[in-house]
N, C-alpha and C positions, 0 to 999 in steps of 0.2 A: 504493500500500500504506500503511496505518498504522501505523508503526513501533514499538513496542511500548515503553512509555515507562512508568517505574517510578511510579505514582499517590501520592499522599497522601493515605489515605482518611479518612471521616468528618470530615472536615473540618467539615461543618455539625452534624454531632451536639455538637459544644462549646457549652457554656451561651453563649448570647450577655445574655440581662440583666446590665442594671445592677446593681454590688456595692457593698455599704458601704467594702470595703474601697478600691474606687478613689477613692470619695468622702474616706475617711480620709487616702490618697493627694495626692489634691491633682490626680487626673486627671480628664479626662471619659471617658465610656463610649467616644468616638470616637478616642482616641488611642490608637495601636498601641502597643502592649506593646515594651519595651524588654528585650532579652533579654542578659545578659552572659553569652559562653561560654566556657569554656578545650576545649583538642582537638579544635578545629575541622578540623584538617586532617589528623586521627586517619582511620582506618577506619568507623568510627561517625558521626565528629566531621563526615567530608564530607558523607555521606547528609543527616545531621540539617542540615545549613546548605540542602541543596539542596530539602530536604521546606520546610522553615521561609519560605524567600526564597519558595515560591511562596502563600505569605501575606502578611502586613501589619506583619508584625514588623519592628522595629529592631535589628540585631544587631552586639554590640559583641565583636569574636571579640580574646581574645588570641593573640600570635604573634611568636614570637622575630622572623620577618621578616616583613613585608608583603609586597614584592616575591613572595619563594618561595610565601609562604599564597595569593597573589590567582592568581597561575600553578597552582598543583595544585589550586587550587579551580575554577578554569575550564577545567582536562584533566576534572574531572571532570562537568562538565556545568553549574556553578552559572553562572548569568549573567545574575540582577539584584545587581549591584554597588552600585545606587543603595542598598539597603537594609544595608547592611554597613560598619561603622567599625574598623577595624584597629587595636587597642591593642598597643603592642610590650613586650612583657615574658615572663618568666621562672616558669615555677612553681618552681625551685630556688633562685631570688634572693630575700632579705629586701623584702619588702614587692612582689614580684613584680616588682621593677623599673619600676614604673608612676613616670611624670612626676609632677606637683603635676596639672600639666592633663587626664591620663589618668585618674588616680585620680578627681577629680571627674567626670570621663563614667559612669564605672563606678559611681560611687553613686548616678547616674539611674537604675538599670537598676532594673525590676519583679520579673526570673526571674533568676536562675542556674543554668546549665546548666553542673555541674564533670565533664567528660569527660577532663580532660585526664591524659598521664601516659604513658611509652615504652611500646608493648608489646612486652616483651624480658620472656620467663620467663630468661632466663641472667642479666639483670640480679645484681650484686655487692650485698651490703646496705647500703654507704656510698652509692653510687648513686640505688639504690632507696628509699633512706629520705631522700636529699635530694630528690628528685624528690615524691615521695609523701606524707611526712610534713608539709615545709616548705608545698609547694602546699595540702597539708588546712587546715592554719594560718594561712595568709595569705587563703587563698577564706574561711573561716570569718571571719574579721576584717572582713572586705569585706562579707557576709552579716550581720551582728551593727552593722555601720555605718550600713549601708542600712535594717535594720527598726527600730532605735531612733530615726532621723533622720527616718525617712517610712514605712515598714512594708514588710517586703518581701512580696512574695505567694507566691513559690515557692522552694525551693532543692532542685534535682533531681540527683541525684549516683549517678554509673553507678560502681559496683564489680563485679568479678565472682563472678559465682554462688555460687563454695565459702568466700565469707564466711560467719561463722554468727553476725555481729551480725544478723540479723535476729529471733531465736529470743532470750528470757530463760530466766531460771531460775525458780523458785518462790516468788522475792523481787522479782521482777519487774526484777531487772539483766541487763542484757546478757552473752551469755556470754565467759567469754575466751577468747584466744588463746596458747597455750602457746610461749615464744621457742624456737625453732627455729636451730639456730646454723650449718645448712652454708647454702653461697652459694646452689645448686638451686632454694631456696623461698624469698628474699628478697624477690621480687618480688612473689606474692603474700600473703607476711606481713606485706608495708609497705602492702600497698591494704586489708588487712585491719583494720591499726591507724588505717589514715585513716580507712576506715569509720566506726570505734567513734570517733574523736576529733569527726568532725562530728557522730554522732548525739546524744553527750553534750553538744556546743554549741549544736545546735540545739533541745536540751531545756531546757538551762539560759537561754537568752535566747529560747526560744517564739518559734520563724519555722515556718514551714511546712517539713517537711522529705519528697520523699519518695526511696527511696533504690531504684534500678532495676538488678537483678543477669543481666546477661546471662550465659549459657551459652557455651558455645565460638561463637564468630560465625563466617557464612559471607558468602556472597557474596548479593545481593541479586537478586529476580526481576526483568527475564527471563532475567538473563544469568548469572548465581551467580559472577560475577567476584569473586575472595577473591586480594586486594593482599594479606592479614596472611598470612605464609604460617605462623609457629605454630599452636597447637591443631592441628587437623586433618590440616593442613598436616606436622605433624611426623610423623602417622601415615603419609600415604602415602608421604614420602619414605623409611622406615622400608620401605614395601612396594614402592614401586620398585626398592630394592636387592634384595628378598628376602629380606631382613630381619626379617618379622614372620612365621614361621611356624607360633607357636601364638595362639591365642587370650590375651589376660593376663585372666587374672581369671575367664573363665569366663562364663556365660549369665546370669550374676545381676550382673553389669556394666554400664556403660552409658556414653557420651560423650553428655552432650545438647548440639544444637545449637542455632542460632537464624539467623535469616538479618538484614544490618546493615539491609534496608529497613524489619524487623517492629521492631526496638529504633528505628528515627529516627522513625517514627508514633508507638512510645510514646511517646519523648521529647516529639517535638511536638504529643501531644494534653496529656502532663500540663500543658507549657507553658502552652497555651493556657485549662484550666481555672481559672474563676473565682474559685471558692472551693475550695481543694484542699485534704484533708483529712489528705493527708501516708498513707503506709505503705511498706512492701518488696514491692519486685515481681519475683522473679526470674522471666527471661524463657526457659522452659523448658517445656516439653510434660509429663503427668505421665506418668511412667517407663515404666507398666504402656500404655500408646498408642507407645512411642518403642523405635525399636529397639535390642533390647539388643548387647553390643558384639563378639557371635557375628554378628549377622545386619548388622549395618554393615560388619565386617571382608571378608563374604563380598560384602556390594553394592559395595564399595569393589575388591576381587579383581576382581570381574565386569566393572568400568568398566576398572581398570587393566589388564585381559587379564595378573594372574598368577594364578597358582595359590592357592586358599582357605587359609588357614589350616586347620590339623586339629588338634582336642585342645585342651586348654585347663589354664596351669597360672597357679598361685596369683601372683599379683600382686605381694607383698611377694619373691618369688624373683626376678621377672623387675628388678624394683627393685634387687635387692642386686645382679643380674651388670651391669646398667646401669652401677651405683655402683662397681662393682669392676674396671673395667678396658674394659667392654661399648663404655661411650659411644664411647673412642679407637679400640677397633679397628673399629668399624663407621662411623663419622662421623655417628651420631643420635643425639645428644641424650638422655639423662636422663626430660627435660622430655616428650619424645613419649609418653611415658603420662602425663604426672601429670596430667591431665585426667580420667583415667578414675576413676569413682566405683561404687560399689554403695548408695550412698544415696538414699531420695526426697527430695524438697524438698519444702516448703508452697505448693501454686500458690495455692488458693483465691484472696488480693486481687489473686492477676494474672487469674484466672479475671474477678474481679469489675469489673477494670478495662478488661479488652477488651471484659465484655457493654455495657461504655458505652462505646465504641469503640465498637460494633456489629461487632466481629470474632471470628471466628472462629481458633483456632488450626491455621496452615497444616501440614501433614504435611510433615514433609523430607524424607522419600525422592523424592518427588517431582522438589525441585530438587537433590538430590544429585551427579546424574551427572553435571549442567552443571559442580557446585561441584568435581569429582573432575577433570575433563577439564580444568578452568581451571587449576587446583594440578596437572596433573600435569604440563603445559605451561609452565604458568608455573615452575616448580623446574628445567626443561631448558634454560631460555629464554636466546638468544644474544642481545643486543639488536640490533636494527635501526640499519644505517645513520644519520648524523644528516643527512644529503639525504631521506629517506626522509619522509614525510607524518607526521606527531602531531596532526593536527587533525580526525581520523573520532569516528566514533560507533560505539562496542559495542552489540551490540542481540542479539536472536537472532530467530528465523522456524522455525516447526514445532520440531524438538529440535536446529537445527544454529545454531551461531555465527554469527553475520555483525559486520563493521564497514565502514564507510563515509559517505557524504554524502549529507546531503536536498538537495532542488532543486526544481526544476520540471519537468512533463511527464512523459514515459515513464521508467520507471526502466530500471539495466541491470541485471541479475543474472549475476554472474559467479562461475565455478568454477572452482579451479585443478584441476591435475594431479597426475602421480605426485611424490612427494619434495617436497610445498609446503606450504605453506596458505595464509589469504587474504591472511596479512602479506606474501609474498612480492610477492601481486599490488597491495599497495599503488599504487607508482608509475603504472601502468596503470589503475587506478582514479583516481587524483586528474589525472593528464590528460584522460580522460574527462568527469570532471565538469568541467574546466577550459574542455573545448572545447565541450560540450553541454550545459551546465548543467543538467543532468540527473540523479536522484537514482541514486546508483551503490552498491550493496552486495554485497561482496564473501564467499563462503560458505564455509564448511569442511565439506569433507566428513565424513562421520560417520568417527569414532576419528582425524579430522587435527588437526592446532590443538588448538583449545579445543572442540569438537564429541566430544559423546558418542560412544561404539558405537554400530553400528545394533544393533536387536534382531534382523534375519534371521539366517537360517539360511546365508545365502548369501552371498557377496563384493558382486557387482554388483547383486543382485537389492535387498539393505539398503541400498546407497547409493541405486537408483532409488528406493524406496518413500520414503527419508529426506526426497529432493529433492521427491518430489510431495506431501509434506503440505508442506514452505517454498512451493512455487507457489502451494498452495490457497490462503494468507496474503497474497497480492499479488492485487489487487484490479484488472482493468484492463489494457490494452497494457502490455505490457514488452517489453524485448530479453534474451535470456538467451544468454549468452556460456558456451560449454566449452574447457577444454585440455587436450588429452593425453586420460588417459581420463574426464578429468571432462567431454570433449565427448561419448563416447560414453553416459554416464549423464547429461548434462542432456535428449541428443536424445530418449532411450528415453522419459525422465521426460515431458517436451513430447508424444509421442504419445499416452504412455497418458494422459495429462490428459486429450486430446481438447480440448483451449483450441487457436483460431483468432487468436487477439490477442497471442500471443507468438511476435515473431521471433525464429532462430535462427542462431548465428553458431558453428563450428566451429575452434576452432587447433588444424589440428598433431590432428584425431582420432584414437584409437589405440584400437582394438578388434582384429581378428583378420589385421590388418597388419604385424605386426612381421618384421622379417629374420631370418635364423637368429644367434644371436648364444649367449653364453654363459647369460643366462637362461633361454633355453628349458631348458637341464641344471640351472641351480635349481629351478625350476620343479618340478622330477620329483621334488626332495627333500622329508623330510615340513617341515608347516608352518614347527615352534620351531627344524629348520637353520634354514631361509630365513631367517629372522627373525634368529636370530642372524649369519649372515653380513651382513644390512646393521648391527645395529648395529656390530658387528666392521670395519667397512669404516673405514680412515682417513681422515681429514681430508685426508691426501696425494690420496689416489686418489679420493678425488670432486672436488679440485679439478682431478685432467687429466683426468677425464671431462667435468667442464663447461667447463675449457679449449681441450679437443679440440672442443665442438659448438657454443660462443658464440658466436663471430665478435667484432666490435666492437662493444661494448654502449654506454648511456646509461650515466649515470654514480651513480645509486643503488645499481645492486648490482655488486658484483664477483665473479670467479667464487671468489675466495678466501673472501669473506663468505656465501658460496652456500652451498660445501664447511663452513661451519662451523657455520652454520647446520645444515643436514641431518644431522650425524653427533652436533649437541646432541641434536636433538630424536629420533632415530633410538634414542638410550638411552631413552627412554619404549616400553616393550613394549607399549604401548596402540599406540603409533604405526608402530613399524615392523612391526607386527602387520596395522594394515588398512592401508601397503603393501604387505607382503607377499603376502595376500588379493588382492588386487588384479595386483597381477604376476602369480601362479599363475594368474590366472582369465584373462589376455591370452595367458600361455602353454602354459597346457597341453592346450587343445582341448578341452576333455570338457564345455562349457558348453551346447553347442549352436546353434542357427540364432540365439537375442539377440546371442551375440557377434559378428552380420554387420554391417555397414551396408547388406544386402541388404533391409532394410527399406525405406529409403531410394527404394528403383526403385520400389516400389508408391505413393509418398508423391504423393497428388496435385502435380501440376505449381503450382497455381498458391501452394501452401506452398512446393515447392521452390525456386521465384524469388523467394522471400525470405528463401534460406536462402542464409549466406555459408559460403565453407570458404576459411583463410588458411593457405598449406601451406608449409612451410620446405623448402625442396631441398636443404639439406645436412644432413638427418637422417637419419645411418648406421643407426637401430634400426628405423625405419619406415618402409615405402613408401603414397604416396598411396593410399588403400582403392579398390578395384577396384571394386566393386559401388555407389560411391558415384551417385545418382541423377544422369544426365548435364546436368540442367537447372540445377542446384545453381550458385550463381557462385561463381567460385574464381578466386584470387587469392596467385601464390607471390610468393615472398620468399627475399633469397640468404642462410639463416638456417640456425639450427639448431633441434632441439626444442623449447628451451626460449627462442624469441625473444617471448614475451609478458613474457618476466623482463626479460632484458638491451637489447631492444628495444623498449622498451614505446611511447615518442612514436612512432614510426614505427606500431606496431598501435595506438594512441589514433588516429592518422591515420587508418587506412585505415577504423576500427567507425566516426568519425564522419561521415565521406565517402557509407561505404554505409548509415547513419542517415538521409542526409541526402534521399539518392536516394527513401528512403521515403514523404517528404514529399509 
């Protein structure tokens, strides 16, 4: 398969001729570009190093520490280091903190790329204004150094969008900014005054300045992983609670967004222009294209499985009860609307700056759900284990998450079960590739993890359909591994493929084999009980549930970490939503003849001898499926349900054994 790897496009659309200006310089046309950056290891700041590095640039990042920048820079995929020189310093410190020896590296540099600066809208104005004011002042000086001493060529400076230094007046001065005294808006009142301070210094000493106003940021394609979790981030946590039930503001509203990969191509094509002519480019769709913040609220309900907002009131009301008592007793923030605008902005020079890009402006609806499913997870998220594997790859396939490892050969594709995702099956994934060097990726089923809703109408029917477009994406032999019911929806998927080149490996299958237990009587209740009884379920009581079926585990997961895990992520309604789905559809019989493995007896023999099933014999919920095809090789284990979690070297064992036999 081809892993789906975020591009840097138009790369070659950048002027490559020779310029007066590098000749003014003191360079030749063959020397790479020297770039000095602050925010490297921002949200933005990563993208843009890892778009940048797979070019020819020289990059001189500052950073209070080396150590920490070179480690989150290489979680996040960047990994030519050779191109990269670590300046240690301060944007709140007098003269940035730079050595006698630092300072000279940095008046090498050709570009200036100023990203840096916390993104904290809670931010205090004494904070705020050290960080943001001080940094404006000292990159400026550095800037005003370098162009009087040798010329600089670029100084590129990311502000956010609701600056309105971009706009003059009728005397052609920039407009002001009215002082603003509570702490709420400090944060963007001090990026706003840095704005206006560089644009005024970069007029007054004539450097190229151009100044790039991103929108709310989201996560980047394919994956719409969104680390920052403000903006956006603050709405859904708002709608996770139940908490947003009208509309603010109304249909003449808007949140524009932008995704961090479409801002690090800006950034790195202005970079890289020759002759830049300097403007404002806020990084935004125009309004009357972008949905307004009726019909996001409702795409955003649809992802989260709550209920839509209804009705819509005035915006300065919903401000005042925020302000008045709102934030404490809810625990959201102020800040979670103040993003929201009713104004357009001027796209025009970004319009003009993308047709020389050669790009198009991408629709966010598109990668929304990823960016909703990532944020609605990531805000429940228990962390993992520190046994547990930190060295996979995010990626996604068809509309579902995956993480894991490239390799060599067959890849595995693996599904967990009910109550997981694919973080659980880390362990079992990175033995895998340990013992078969083999590229292994791990999937979320649709509404688990980080993986969207299916769009069916149906429980099992939308995870099959979900899984057969991820297979169409795999190119080739594979092995595709199921657990629990995600064995029964990878088998179903694997049929109706009709692909010959993928074997199949079953743990622990559970389709219309379960014992009589107390679910079957959830089961009969309508959907939002159900739902509510697993979030409702304690921490106590799923840890003696997985107590009672684990036996003796490896030592990544425990059942205690198990239990806490599941009852985080269980408060996402998205999630114990399609378990729920899922449970009802095992138990309540009205599915019909899919839910058999009576499919399985028809299944030519000579697919079924290369089909494994590894069954735990002490799983009190489930008995081995009767109808399973008797040619099928099976292989128990003195385990419970869930031994692909707490057993994993012992099942890395056996998938690589019967791998092996393949051969």
């Amino acid at each position: 398969m081809n892993v789906h790897k975020i591009q840097v496009s138009n790369e070659e659309n950048t002027a490559s001729n020779s310029t007066n200006l590098n000749q003014v310089m003191g360079k030749s046309d063959m020397e790479p570009t020297v770039i000095f950056m602050t925010g490297s290891t921002g949200f933005i700041g990563k993208e843009t190093v890892k778009q940048l590095t797979q070019g020819d640039a020289q990059l001189l990042l500052l950073v209070r520490s080396e150590q920490r920048a070179r480690t989150v820079l290489k979680a996040y995929g960047v990994k030519n280091f050779d191109q990269i020189t670590f300046i240690t310093g301060d944007l709140s410190i007098s003269g940035l903190g730079l050595t006698a020896a630092d300072r000279e590296r940095v008046i090498e540099a050709d570009v200036i790329i100023h990203a840096g600066g916390t993104m904290d809208v809670t931010l205090e104005r004494k904070v705020a204004k050290q960080i943001f004011m001080n940094g404006a002042r000292e990159v400026a000086q550095i800037a005003q150094e370098i162009h009087h001493t040798r010329g600089l060529r670029h100084f590129i400076h990311v502000v956010g969008y609701m600056s309105p230094y971009g706009e003059r007046n009728e005397q052609g001065n920039y407009l002001q900014v009215e002082h603003v005294d509570n702490n709420e808006s400090a944060y963007e009142e001090m990026k706003f005054h840095a704005d206006l301070l560089i644009r005024e210094h970069a007029e007054q000493h004539n450097y190229p300045l151009s100044v790039v106003n991103p929108s709310t940021v989201v996560g980047p394609r394919p994956t719409g992983e969104t680390e920052q979790t403000g903006g956006i981030g603050l709405l859904i946590q708002a709608m996770q609670k139940r908490l947003m039930p009208v509309v603010p503001g109304g249909a003449s509203y808007w949140l524009p967004l932008v995704e961090n990969d479409v801002v690090a191509q800006t950034l790195v094509f202005l970079s890289r222009e020759a002759d830049p002519a300097g403007g404002t480019y806020p990084l935004l769709a125009r309004k009357e294209d972008s949905p307004n913040i009726k019909e996001l609220l409702h795409l955003l309900a649809h992802d989260l499985d709550v209920p839509k907002p209804k009705g819509a009131v005035p915006l300065p009301w919903i401000q005042w009860a925020m302000k008045s008592g709102g934030t404490r007793l809810t625990g959201v923030p102020a800040e979670s609307i103040a993003f929201i605008t009713d104004r357009s902005f001027p796209v025009e020079e970004t319009e003009a700056l993308f047709t020389r890009m050669g790009q198009s402006w991408p629709d966010i609806r598109e990668q929304l759900p990823l960016v909703t499913a990532d944020l609605d997870y990531r805000l429940r998220y228990t962390p993992l284990p520190e046994e547990v594997p930190a060295d996979y790859i995010r990626s996604r396939s068809g509309n579902m998450a995956m993480l894991g490892w490239e390799g060599e050969g067959e890849p595995w594709i693996i599904v967990h079960g009910l109550l997981q995702s694919a973080d659980e099956m880390l362990p079992l994934g990175q033995q895998l590739r340990e013992r078969t060097g083999n590229p292994v990726w791990l999937m979320d089923l649709a509404g688990f993890g980080r993986s969207p809703v299916h769009q069916g109408d149906e429980a099992f029917e939308g995870q099959v359909d979900a899984l057969l477009k991820t297979l169409g994406e795999f190119e080739g032999p594979a092995k595709l591994v199921g657990h629990s019911i995600g064995a029964a929806i990878a088998a179903t998927a694997l049929i109706r493929s009709g692909r010959t080149d993928i074997r199949l490996v079953l743990l622990q299958p559970v389709a219309n084999n379960s014992n009589p237990n107390v679910l079957k009587w959830f089961s009969r209740l309508p959907r939002g009980v159900m739902r509510s009884l697993l979030r409702f379920r304690s921490e106590t009581n799923w840890n003696q549930m997985f107590s009672a079926y684990s036996g003796a585990g490896d030592s990544s997961f425990t059942t205690h970490t198990i239990a806490k895990r599941i009852r985080s992520s269980l408060q996402s309604p998205r999630i114990a939503g399609a378990n729920a789905d899922l449970l009802r559809w095992i138990h309540s019989g009205k599915q019909g003849s899919v839910r058999s493995f009576s499919w399985m007896k028809e299944w030519a023999d000579d697919h079924a001898k290369n089909t494994l099933v590894v069954w735990g014999k002490e799983d009190r919920e489930y008995y081995y499926p009767r109808d399973m095809n008797s040619q099928v090789q099976r292989i128990d284990v003195p385990y419970g349900h869930y031994f692909p979690t707490f057993q994993y070297k012992e099942t890395a064992s056996i998938l690589a054994k019967w791998s092996d036999t393949l051969k």
